[in-house]
C-alpha positions as CSV (number, residue, x, y, z in Angstrom):
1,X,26.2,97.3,28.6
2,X,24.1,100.9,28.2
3,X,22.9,101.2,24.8
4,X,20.2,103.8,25.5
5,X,20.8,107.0,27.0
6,X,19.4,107.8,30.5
7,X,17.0,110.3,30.4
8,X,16.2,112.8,32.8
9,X,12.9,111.6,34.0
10,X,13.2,108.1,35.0
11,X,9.4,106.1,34.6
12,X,8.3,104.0,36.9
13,X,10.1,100.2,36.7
14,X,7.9,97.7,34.6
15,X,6.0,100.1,33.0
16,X,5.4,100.2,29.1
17,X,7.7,103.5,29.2
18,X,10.5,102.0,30.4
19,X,10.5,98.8,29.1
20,X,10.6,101.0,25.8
21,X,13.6,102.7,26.5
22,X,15.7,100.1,28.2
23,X,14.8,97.2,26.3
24,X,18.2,97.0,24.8
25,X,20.0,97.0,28.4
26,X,16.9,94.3,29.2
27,X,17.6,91.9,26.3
28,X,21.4,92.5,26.5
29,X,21.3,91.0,30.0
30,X,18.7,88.2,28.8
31,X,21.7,87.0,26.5
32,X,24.3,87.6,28.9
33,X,22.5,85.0,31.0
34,X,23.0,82.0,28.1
35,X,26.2,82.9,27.3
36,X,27.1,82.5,31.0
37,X,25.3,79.5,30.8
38,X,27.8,78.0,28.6
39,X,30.6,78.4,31.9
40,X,29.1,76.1,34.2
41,X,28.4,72.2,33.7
42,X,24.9,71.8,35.3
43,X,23.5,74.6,32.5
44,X,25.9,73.9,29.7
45,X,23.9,71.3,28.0
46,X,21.0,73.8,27.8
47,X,22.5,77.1,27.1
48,X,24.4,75.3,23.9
49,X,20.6,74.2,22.9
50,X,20.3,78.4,22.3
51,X,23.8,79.5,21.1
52,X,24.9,77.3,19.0
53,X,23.4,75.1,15.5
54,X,22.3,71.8,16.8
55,X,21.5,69.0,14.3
56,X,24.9,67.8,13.8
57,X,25.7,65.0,11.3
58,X,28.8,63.9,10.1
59,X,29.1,62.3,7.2
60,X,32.3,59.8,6.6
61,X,34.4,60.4,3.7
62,X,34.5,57.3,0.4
63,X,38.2,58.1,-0.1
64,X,41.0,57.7,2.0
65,X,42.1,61.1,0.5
66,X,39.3,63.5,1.5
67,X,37.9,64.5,5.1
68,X,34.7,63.3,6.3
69,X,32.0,66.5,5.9
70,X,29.7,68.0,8.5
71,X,26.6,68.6,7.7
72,X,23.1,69.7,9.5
73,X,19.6,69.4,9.0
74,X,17.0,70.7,11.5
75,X,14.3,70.2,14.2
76,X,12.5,71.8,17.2
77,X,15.6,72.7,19.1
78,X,16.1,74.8,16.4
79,X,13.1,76.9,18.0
80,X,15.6,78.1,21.1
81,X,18.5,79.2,18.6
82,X,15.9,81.5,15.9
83,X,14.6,82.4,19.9
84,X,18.8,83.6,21.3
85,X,19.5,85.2,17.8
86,X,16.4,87.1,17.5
87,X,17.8,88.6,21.3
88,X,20.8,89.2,19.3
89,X,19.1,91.0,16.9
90,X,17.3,93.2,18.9
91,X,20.7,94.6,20.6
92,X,21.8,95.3,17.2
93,X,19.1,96.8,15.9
94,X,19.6,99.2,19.1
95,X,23.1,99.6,18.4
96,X,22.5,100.8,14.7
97,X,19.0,103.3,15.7
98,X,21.0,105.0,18.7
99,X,24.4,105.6,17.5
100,X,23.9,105.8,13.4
101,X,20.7,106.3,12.4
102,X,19.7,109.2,15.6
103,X,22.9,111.1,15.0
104,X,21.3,111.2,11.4
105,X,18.0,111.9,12.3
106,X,19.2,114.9,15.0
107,X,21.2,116.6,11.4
108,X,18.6,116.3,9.0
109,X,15.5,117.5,11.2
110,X,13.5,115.4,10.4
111,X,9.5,115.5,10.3
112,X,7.5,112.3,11.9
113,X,6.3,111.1,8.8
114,X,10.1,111.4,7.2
115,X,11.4,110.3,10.5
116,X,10.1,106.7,11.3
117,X,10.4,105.8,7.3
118,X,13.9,106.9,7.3
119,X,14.5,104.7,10.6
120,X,13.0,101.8,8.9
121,X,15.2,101.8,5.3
122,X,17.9,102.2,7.5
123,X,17.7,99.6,9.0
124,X,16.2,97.2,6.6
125,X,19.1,98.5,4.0
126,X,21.8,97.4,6.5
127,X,20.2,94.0,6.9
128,X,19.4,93.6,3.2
129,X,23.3,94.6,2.1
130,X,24.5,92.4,5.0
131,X,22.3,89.3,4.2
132,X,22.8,89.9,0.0
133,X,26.4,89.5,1.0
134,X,26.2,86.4,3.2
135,X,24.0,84.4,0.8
136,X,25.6,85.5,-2.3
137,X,29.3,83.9,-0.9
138,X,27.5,80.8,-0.1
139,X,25.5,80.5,-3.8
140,X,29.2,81.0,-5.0
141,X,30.9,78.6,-2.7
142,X,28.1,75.8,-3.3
143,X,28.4,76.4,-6.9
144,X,24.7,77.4,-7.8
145,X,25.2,79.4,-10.6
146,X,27.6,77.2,-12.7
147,X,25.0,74.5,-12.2
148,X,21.4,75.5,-11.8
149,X,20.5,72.0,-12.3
150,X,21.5,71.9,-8.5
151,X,18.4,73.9,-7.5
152,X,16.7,70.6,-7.4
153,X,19.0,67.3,-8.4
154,X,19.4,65.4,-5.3
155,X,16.4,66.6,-3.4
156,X,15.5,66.4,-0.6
157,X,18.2,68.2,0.2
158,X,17.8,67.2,3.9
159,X,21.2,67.8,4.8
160,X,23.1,71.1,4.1
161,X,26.0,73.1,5.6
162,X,26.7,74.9,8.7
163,X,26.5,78.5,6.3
164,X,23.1,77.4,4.9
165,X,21.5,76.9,8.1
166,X,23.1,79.4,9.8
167,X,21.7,81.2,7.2
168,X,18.8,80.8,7.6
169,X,18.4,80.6,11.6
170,X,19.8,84.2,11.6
171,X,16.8,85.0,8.8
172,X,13.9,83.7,10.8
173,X,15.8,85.9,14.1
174,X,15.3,88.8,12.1
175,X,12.0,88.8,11.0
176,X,10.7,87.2,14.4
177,X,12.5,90.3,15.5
178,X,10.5,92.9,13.7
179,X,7.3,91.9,16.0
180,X,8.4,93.6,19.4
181,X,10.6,96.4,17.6
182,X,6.8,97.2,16.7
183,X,6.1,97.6,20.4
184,X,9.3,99.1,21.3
185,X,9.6,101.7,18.7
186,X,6.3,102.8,20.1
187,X,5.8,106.7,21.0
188,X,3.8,109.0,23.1
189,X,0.8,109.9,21.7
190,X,1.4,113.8,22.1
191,X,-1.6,116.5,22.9
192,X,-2.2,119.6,21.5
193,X,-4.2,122.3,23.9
194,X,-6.7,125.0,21.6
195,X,-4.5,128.1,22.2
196,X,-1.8,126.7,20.7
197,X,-0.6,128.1,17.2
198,X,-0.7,125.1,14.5
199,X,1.0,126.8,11.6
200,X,3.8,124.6,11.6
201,X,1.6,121.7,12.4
202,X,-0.4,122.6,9.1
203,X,2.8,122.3,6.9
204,X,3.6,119.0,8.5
205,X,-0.4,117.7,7.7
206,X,-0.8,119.2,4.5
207,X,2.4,117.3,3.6
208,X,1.8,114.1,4.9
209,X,-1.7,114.3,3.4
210,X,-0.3,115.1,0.2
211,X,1.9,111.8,0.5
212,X,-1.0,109.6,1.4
213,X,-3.2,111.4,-0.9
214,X,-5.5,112.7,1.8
215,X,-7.0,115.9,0.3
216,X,-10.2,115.5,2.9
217,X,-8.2,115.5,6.2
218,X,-6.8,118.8,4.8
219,X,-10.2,120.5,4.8
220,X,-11.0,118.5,7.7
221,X,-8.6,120.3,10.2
222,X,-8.6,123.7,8.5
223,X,-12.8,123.4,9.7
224,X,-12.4,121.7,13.1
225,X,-9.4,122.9,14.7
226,X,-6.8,121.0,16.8
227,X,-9.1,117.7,17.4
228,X,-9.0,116.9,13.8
229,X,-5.1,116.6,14.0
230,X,-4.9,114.9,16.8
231,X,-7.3,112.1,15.1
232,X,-4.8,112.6,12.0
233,X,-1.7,112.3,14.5
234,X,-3.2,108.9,16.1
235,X,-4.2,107.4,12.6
236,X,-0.6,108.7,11.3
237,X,1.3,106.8,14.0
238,X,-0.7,103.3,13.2
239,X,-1.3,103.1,9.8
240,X,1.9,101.9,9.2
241,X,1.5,99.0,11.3
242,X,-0.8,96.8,9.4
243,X,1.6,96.9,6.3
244,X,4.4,96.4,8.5
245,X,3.1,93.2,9.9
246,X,2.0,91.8,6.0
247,X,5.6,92.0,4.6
248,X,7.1,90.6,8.2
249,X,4.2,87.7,7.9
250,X,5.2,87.3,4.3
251,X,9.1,86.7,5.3
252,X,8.1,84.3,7.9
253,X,6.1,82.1,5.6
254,X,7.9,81.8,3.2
255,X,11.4,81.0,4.8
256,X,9.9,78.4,7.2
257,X,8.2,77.1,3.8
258,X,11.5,77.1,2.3
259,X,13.2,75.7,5.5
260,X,10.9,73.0,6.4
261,X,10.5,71.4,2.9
262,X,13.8,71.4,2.0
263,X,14.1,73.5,-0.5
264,X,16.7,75.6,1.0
265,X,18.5,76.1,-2.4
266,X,15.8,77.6,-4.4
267,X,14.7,80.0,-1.0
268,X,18.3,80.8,-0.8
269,X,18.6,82.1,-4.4
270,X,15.2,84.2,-3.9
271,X,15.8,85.6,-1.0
272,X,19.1,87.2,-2.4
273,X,17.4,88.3,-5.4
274,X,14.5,89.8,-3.5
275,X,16.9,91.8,-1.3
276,X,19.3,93.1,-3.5
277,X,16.2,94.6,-5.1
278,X,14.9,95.5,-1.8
279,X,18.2,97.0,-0.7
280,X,18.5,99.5,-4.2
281,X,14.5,100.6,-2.7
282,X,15.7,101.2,0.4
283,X,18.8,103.1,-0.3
284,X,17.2,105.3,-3.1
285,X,14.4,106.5,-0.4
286,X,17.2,107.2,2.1
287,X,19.1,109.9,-0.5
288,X,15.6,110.8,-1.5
289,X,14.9,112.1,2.1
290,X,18.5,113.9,2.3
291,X,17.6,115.7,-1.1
292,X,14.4,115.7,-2.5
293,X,15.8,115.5,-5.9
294,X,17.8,112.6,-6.2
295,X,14.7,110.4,-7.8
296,X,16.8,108.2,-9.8
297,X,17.4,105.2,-7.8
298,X,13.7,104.7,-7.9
299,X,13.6,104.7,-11.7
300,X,16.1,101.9,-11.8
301,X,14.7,100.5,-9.2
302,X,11.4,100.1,-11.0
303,X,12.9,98.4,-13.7
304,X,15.0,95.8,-11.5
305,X,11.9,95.6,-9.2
306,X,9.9,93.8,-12.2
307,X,12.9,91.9,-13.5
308,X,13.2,90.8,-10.0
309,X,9.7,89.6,-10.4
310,X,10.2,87.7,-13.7
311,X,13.1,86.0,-12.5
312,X,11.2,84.9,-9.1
313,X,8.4,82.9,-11.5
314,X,11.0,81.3,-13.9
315,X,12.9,79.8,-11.0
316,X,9.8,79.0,-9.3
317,X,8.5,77.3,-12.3
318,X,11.5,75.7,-13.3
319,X,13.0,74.2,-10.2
320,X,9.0,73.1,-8.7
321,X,7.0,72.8,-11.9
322,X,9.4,71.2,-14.3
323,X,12.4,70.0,-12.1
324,X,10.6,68.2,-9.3
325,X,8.0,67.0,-11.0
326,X,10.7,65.0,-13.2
327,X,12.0,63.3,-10.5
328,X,11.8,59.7,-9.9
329,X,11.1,59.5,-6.2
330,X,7.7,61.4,-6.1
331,X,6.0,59.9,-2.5
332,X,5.6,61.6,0.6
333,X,8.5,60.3,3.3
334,X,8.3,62.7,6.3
335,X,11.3,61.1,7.8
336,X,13.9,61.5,5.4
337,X,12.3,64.8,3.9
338,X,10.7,63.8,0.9
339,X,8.1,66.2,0.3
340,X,7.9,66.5,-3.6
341,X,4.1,65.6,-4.1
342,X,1.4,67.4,-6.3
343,X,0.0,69.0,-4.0
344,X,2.8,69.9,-2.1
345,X,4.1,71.3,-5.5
346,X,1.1,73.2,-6.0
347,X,0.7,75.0,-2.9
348,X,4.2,76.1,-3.2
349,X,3.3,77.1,-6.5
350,X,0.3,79.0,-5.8
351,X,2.1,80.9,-2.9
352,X,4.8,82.0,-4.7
353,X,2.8,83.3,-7.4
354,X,0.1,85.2,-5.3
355,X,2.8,87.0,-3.5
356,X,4.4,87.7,-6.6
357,X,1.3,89.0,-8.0
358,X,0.3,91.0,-4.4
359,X,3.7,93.0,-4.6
360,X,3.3,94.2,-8.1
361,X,0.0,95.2,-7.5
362,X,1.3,97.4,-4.7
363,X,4.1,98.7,-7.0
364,X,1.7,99.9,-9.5
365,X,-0.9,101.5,-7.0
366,X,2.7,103.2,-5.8
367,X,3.9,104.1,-9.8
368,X,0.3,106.0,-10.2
369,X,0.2,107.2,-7.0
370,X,3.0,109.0,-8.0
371,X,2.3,109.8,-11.0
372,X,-0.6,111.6,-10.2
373,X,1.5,113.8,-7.5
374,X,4.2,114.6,-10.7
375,X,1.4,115.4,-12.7
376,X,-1.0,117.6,-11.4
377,X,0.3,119.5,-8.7
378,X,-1.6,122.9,-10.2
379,X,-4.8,121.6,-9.6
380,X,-4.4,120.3,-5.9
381,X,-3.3,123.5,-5.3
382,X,-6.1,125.0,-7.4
383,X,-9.0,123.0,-5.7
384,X,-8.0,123.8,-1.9
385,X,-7.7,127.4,-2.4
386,X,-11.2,127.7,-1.9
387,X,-11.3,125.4,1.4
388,X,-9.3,128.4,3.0
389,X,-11.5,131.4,1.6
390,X,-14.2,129.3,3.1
391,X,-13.0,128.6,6.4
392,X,-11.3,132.0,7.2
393,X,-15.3,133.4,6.3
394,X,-16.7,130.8,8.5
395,X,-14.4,132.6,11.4
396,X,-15.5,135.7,10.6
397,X,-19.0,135.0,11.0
398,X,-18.4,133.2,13.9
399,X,-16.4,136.3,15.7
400,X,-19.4,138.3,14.7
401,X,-22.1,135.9,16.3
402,X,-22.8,132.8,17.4
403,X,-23.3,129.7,15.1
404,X,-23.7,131.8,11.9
405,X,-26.2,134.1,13.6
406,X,-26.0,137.5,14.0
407,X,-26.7,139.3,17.4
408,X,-28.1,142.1,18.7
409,X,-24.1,143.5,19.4
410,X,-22.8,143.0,16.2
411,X,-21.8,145.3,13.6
412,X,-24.5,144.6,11.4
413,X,-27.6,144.6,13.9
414,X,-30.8,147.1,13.4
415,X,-29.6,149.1,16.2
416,X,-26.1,149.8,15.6
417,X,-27.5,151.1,11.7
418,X,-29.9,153.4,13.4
419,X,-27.3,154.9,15.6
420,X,-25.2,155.2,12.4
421,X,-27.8,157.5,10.5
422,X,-28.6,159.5,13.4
């Protein structure tokens, strides 16, 4: 199964280049291996630990009438089947970069800055519609929004079915996921030699500097030349990884949270909220990079964004503040999944809130950031006109001597002026 294309120069086998571009073919075969597991009796019982939901329980039916009911809860097996479906995810996350989102990328010419961003709302949109979908059917099949009473009558809701768990195994695959798609996504560091002309690497600095609101690495690389962008380059290509790894850690908490203290209904419900808000983000930046002007998905995205934020604390509050801590069995039971004690409660709480808090924080430092850009573009402009004057002098003086100086060849030297009036 070829997912990448071959390229002409071939790296040397086990090396961090071509790990990078044949980790698709790499992990496809990894999975092959468990699913030809699943053909032969001596490795049957382990390769159906990693493909399919263990935790089985079925439940017999009170009436004669109705079937008995299969339901699951979970354990440490479930480790090897978040570990096959992340494998799973990684091939698909291949498929969707090579054969959608590079076509794309090839039309549009793309800059670096502009390219990885529009690589990483396209595929975080096509997970986020996908997984909206998925968990929106199943709020609708379990009846959650007729009764919202259900968000926490009956808990611990130990036991759910093979949609919810499934669910939330192919969750935890995703975002475990995102932590070698770091490493794989990773590019050559590229390096520039001083005769070459860096006009068109200007435009693509002063932009991204404008975006990051970097008005000293402008002035910075206008002075010192080509090893000022290559230091811009490197801190370019990694300053994205730090924020990428917060909002993956983020996931991960709070799902496990979710998943481990059975509260699988009220992490359900959030996590649809969060990414249909998430996906409008997502989709709004990707017709923003087609055409610069379409700026109104952000605007109603701004407004859902802090709705979304609103309706994340009354949930929180009303299902763990008010609807837990109203229920009769209140006492720590590990066993049967009983974890709805005050500090349990709290801590839940607390880290809901703080996250809720750290992400609107964020989306205000983003509003005025932008702001600023919308408002004063006239006096950037104005305040790095003199940078140039001043650096295209500095050449000057430097073509004439050395360090400033002037010599005893220049134009302006004692000699040359007597040699003029004579």
């Amino acid at each position: 199964m070829g997912i990448r294309k071959k390229t002409s120069k071939t790296p040397p086998v086990l090396s961090h280049e071509f790990i990078i571009q044949n980790h698709a073919d790499i992990v496809s075969c990894l999975a092959m291996i468990f699913l030809l597991g699943l053909m032969f009796e001596i490795s049957a019982k382990m390769a159906v630990m990693f493909v399919t939901l263990q935790y089985n329980v079925t439940i017999p039916s009170e009436g004669a009438t109705t079937e008995s009911v299969s339901l699951y809860h979970y354990g440490l097996k479930d480790v090897a089947t978040v570990f096959f479906y992340m494998l799973v995810a990684i091939i698909l996350h291949a498929v969707i970069q090579e054969y959608v989102l590079d076509k794309i990328n090839r039309r549009m010419h793309f800059s670096k800055t502009k390219h990885s961003k529009f690589n990483e709302s396209g595929q975080l949109s096509a997970f986020y519609l996908f997984s909206c979908a998925w968990g929106a059917s199943i709020i609708v099949s379990e009846n959650y929004f007729a009764d919202p009473t259900s968000l926490w009558k009956g808990y611990p809701h130990a036991y759910f079915p093979f949609q919810m768990k499934f669910f939330y195994i192919s969750q935890l695959a995703y975002w475990f996921h995102a932590f070698p798609e770091l490493y794989f996504q990773k590019t050559k560091k590229v390096s520039y030699r001083r005769q070459v002309d860096l006009t068109y690497e200007m435009q693509i600095l002063e932009y991204t500097c404008k975006e990051h609101d970097l008005v000293g690495w402008i002035v910075a690389v206008r002075e010192d030349g080509v090893e000022s962008l290559r230091c811009f380059k490197s801190w370019a290509e990694s300053e994205d990884i730090p924020r990428q790894l917060v909002y993956i850690s983020l996931y991960i908490f709070h799902i496990v949270g979710a998943y481990v203290l059975n509260l699988n209904r009220l992490g359900l419900v959030l996590l649809v909220l969060h990414y249909f808000v998430e996906f409008l983000f997502h989709v709004s930046r990707l017709f923003y990079f087609s055409n610069e002007k379409y700026q109104k998905g952000f605007t109603l995205w701004a407004v859902l964004f802090v709705l979304g934020r609103l309706l994340t604390l009354i949930l929180s509050v009303l299902t763990v503040g008010f609807g837990l801590a109203r229920a009769e069995n209140q006492a720590l039971d590990i066993n049967s999944g009983n974890f709805n004690i005050l500090a349990i409660r709290i801590g839940v709480l607390a880290s809901i809130c703080i996250t809720q808090a750290f992400m609107m924080w964020k989306f205000i430092n983003f509003q005025l950031r932008r702001w600023r850009e919308h408002s004063s573009p006239q006096t950037s402009s104005h305040k790095r006109k003199p940078v140039s004057v001043k650096g295209k002098s500095s050449r000057k003086e430097k073509e004439n001597g050395v360090n400033g100086t002037v010599t005893s060849n220049g134009a302006g030297s004692p000699r040359s002026r007597k040699e003029k009036s004579s």
